[in-house]
C-alpha positions in Angstrom: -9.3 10.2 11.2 -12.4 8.3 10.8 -13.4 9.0 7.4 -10.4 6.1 6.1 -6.8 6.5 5.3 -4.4 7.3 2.1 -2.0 4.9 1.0 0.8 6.9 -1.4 2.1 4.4 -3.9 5.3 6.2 -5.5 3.6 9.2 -7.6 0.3 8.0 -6.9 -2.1 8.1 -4.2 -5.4 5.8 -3.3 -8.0 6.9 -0.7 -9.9 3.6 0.9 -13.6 4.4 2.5 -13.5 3.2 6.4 -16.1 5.3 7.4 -18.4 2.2 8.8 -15.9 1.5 11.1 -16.6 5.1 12.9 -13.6 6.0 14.9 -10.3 4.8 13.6 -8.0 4.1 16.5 -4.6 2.4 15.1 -2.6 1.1 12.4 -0.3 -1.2 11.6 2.2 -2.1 9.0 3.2 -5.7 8.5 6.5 -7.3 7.3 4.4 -8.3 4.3 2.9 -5.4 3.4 -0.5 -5.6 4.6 -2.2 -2.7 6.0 -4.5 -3.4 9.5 -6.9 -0.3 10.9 -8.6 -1.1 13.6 -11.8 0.8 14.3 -14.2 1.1 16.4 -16.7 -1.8 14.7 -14.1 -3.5 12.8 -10.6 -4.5 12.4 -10.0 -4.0 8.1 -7.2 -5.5 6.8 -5.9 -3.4 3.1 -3.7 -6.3 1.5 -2.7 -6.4 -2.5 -4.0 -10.0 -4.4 -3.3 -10.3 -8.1 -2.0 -6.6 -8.5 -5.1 -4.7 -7.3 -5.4 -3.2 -3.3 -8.6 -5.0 -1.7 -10.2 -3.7 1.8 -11.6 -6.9 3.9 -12.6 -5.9 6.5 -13.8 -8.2 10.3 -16.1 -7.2 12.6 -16.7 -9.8 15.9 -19.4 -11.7 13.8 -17.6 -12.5 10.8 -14.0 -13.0 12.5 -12.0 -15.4 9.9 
């Protein structure tokens, strides 16, 4: 659980690398779809834009 996390798409399956953030600690599924996982350095939020899955991830410094 701190290497990142597997989203399963139908038959197919996408790994996305967290492993800066150290120690994953939760998860959360929004209304819309997004992924959040909150580590220990960062909160990364896994949303879809134009078709493709993109990671961006937050850490205190670079808070949107």
């Amino acid at each position: 659980y701190n290497k990142g996390v597997t989203m399963e798409e139908g038959q197919k399956s996408r790994f996305f690398d967290l492993s800066a953030q150290k120690f994953l600690r939760c998860l959360h599924l929004s209304p819309d779809g997004d992924l959040y996982v909150g580590g220990q350095t960062a909160l990364s939020r896994i949303t879809r834009e134009k078709g493709a899955w993109v990671v961006k991830s937050y850490t205190p410094a670079k808070a949107p």
